[in-house]
C-alpha positions in Angstrom: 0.0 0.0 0.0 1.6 3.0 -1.1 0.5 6.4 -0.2 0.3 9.1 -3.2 1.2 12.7 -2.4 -1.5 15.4 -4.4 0.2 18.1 -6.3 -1.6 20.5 -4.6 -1.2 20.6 -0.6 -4.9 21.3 0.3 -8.4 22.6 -0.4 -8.9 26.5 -1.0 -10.3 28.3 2.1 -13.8 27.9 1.8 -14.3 30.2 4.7 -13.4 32.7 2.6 -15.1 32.2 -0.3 -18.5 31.4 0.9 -18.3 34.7 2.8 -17.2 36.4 -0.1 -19.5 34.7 -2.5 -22.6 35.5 0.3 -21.9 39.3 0.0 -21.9 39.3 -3.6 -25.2 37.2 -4.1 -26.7 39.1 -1.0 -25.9 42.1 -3.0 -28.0 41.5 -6.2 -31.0 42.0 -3.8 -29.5 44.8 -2.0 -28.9 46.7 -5.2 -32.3 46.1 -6.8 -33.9 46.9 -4.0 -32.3 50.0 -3.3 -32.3 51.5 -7.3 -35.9 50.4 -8.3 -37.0 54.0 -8.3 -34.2 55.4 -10.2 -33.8 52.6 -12.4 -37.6 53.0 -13.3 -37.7 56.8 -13.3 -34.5 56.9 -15.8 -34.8 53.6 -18.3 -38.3 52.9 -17.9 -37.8 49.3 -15.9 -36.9 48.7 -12.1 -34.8 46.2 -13.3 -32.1 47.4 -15.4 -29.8 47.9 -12.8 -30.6 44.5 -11.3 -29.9 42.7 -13.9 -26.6 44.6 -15.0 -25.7 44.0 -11.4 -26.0 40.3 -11.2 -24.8 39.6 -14.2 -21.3 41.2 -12.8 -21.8 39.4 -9.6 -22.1 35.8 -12.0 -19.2 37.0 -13.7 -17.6 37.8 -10.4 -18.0 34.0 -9.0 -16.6 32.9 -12.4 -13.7 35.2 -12.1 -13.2 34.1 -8.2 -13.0 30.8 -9.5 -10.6 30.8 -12.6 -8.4 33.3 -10.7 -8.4 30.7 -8.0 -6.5 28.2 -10.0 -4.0 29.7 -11.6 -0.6 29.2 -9.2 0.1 32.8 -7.8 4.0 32.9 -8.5 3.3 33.7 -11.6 2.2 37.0 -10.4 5.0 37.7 -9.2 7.0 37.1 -12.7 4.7 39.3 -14.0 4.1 42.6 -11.7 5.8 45.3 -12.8 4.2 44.8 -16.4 0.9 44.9 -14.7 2.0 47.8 -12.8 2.8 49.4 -15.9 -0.2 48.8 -17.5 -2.0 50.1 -14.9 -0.1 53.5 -15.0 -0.5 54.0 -18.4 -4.3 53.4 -17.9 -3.6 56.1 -15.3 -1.9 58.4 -17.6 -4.9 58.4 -20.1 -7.1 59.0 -17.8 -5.7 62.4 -17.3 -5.6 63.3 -20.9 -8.7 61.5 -22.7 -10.4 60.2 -19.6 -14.5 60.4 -19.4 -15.8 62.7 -17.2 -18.2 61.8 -14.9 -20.1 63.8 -12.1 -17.0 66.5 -12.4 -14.3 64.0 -11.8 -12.2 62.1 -14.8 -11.7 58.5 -13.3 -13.2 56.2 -16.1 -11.5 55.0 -19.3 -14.0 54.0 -21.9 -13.0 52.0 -24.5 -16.0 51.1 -26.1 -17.6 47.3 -25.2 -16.2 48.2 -21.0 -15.6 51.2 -18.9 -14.2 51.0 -15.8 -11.9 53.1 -13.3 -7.9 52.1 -13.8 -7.8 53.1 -10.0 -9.2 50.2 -9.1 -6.7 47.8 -11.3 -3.6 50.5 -9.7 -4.9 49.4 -6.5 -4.4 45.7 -6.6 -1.5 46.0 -9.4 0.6 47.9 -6.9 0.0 45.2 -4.3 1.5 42.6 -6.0 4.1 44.4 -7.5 4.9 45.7 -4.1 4.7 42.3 -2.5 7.2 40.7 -5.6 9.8 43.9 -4.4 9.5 43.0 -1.0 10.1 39.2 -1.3 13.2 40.1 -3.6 14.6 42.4 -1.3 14.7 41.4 1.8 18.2 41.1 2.5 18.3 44.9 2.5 14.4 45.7 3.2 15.8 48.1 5.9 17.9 50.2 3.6 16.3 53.2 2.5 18.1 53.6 -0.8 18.2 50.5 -2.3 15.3 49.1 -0.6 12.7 51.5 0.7 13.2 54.0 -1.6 12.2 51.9 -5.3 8.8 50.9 -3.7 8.2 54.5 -2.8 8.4 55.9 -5.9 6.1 53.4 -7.8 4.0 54.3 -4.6 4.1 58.4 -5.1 3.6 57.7 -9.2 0.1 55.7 -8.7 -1.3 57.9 -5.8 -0.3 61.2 -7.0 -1.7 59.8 -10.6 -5.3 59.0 -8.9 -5.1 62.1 -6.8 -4.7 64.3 -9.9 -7.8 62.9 -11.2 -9.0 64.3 -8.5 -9.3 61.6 -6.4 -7.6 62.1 -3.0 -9.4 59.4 -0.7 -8.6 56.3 -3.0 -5.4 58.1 -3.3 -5.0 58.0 0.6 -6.6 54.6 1.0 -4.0 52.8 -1.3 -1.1 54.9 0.4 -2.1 53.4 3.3 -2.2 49.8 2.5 1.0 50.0 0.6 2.3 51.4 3.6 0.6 48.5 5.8 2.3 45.9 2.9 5.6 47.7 3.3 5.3 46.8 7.5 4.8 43.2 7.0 7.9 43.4 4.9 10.5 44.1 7.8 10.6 47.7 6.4 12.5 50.0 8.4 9.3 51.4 11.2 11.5 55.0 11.0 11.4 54.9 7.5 7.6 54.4 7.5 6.9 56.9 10.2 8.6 59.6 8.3 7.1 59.3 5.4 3.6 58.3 6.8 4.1 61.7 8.3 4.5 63.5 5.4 2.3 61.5 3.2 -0.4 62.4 6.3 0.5 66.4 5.7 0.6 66.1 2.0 -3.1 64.9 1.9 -4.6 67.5 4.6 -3.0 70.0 2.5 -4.4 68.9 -0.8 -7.8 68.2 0.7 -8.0 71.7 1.8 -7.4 73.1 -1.4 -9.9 72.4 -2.8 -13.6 74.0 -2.0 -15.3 71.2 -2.5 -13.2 68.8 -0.8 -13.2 71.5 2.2 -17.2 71.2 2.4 -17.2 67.6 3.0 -14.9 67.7 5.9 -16.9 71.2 7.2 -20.1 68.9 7.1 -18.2 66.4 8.7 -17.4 68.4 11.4 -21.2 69.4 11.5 -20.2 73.6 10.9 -23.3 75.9 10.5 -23.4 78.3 8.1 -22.1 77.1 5.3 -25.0 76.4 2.4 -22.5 74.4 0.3 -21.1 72.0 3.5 -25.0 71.5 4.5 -25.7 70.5 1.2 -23.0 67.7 1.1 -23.8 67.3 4.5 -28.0 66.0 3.2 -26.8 63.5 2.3 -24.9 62.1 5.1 -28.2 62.8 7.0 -30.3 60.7 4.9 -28.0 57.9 5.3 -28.7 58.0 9.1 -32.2 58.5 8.8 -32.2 55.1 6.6 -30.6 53.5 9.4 -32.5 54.9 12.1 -35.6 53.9 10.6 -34.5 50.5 10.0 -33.8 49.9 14.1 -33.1 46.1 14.6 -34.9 44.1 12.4 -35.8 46.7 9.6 -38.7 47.6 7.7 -38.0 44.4 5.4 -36.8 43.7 2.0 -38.0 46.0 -0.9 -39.4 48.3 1.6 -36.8 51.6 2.0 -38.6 54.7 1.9 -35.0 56.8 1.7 -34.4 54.9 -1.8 -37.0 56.7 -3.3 -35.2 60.4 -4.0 -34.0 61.0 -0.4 -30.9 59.3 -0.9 -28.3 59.8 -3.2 -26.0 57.1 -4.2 -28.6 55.0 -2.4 -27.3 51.6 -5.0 -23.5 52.6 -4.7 -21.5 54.1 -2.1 -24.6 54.5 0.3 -25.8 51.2 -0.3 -24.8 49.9 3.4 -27.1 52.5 4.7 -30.0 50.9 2.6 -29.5 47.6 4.0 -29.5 48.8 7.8 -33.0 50.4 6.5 -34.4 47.2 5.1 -32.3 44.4 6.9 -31.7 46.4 10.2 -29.0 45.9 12.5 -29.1 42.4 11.9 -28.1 42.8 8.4 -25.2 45.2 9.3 -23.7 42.7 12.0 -24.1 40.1 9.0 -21.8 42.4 6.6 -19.7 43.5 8.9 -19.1 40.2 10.5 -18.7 38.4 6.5 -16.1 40.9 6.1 -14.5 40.0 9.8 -14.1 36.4 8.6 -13.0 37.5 5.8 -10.2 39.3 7.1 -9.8 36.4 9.9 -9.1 33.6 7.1 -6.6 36.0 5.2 -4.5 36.6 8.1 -4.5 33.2 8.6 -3.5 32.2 4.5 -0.9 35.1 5.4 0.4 33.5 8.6 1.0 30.1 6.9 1.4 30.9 3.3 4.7 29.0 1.7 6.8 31.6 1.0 7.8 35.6 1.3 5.8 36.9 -1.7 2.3 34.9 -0.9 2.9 36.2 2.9 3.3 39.6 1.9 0.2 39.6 -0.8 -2.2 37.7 0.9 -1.3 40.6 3.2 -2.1 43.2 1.0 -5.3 41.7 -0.8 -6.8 41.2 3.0 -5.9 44.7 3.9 -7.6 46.1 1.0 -10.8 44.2 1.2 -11.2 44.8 4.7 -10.1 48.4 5.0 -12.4 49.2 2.0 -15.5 47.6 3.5 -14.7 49.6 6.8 -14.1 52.7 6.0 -17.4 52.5 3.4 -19.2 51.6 6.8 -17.6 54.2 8.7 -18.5 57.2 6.1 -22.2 56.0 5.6 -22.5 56.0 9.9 -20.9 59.2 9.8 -18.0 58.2 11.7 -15.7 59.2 8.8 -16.0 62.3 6.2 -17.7 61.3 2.9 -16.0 59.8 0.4 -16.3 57.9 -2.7 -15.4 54.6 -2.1 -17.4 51.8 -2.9 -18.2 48.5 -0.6 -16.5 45.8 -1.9 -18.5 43.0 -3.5 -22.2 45.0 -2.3 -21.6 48.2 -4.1 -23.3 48.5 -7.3 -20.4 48.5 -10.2 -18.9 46.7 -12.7 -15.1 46.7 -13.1 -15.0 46.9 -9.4 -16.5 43.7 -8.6 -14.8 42.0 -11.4 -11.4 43.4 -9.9 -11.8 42.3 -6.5 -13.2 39.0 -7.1 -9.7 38.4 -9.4 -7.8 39.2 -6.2 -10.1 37.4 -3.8 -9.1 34.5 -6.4 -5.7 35.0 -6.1 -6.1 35.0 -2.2 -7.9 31.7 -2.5 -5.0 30.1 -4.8 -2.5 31.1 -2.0 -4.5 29.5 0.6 -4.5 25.9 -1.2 -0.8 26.4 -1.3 -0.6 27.4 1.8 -1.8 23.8 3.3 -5.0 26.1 5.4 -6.8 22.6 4.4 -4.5 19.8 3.7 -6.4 17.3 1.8 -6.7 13.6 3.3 -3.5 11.1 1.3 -5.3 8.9 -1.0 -4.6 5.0 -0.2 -3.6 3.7 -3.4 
């Protein structure tokens, strides 16, 4: 009796992706729930958005899926070209970029639009992670080893922040920064220019009016008809989750949906579901996302070499601060942004984008032995 040894050490995380895949199929109702009015008052249907939503979620689970089986080393052979493609998506943004709502994020390119911020995002991961697990020797030095991974850091958020886009742009600053910590990085060297990456982004968010209101309605000042307007919306976020105490009103039945709240299908959408779902339905996001963040710290912890360590790192930061800071601005216990819930938010690139990484998560898992799979008796 001989005992044969599988090629691959054990089973993906299924923690993970039943969480993950529970938020995006929970999101399909979310989403046609919450743009029913708009979707009827603008294409004549209260289902066009549904439908262009789940379709994305489908494609999603197919994405997770496919993403989840291709062996993540070769990521790392290939990061700086995706980093580089992503910076020239960047780059045209800022010259032929569509403009949308005042702000030029999206490249459109005929059969798909999409934001390259949100490719930038995970492309500087990995290529940050591949750095890291090649220079570890002299991680510490600031020249030859700090320095490199700041400057493709400083190229993609000063890019997104000239679109404008300063809170992605702060966001992704501070997961590189968090990527660059599990590294060994020098904690000086990260202090200093945390610092000044801090000071840089106050000062660009105050110069601009707009940018300005938001943290003035924040900040709850009187006076001000601009702040108070940005602050409206806030307010109906607040009211939709006051009204929805703990068990809600139920499903389908959101009174702020209906022209109170803006964005009610996309950034605000969390607000929308404490409405409807009530504080049950919160804890159940918020505690998806906690697993989550649990399982990828563990696929981190025991994942088989330097690179998956450092970008199972950097996917489960992203995820996870992206889902809490969405929460945090729609309870207004952060200043209004624009940045979406992962998986829930009503998009299309964006989904698409994060279930590739949540794939790539997954693939380090099974290589990381979370699961071993039982010897077959031959």
């Amino acid at each position: 009796m001989a005992i044969s040894v599988p090629k691959q050490s054990a089973h993906i995380d299924w923690i993970i992706l039943l969480s993950a895949a529970g938020l995006m199929l929970f999101s399909v109702a979310f989403v046609y729930s919450a743009s029913a009015s708009f979707a009827t008052a603008k294409f004549g249907s209260s289902e066009k958005l549904f439908w262009s939503h789940g379709i994305r979620v489908l494609l999603g689970l197919v994405v997770t899926l496919v993403f989840a089986k291709i062996d993540y080393h070769i990521w790392q052979r290939y990061s700086k070209s995706i980093l580089v493609v992503s910076v020239g998506f960047l780059l045209y943004v800022l010259v032929a970029g569509t403009t949308i709502k005042g702000a030029t994020r999206w490249v459109d390119i005929g059969f798909i639009s999409f934001q390259p911020s949100e490719l930038a995002k995970f492309a500087l991961v990995i290529h940050l992670s591949a750095m890291l697990a090649d220079r570890q020797e002299y991680v510490k030095n600031f020249r030859y080893g700090f320095l490199p991974m700041l400057m493709w850091i400083c190229l993609v958020c000063g890019l997104i922040a000239a679109q404008p886009n300063l809170s992605t742009a702060s966001v992704i600053f501070l997961i590189s920064m968090l990527v660059i910590f599990v590294g060994n990085a020098n904690v000086l060297h990260l202090l200093g220019i945390g610092g000044l990456g801090f000071a840089a982004a106050i000062a660009y968010g105050l110069s601009a009016e707009y940018r300005l209101n938001r943290l003035m309605a924040f900040f709850g000042v009187k006076g001000n008809a601009a702040a108070e307007a940005v602050g409206y919306q806030l307010q109906q976020a607040l009211l939709a989750f006051g009204s929805g105490g703990f068990f809600g009103v139920g499903p389908g039945q959101s009174r702020q949906r209906d022209w109170f709240l803006p964005e009610s299908y996309g950034d605000f959408i969390f607000s929308i579901v404490g409405e409807e779902y009530g504080y049950l339905g919160v804890m159940f996001i918020l505690a998806a996302f906690g697993v989550i963040l649990w399982r990828g710290v563990v696929v981190a912890g025991k994942a088989p070499d330097s690179f998956g360590r450092f970008l199972a790192s950097g996917i489960t930061f992203t995820l996870g601060i992206y889902a809490l800071i969405n929460a945090g601005v729609t309870c207004g216990l952060l200043p209004t942004t624009g940045l979406p819930m992962p998986f829930i938010s009503y998009g299309g690139t964006a989904i698409l984008f994060s279930a590739a990484a949540l794939g790539i998560l997954l693939n380090i898992s099974a290589q990381a032995g979370v699961y071993p799979r039982k010897p077959s008796i031959v």
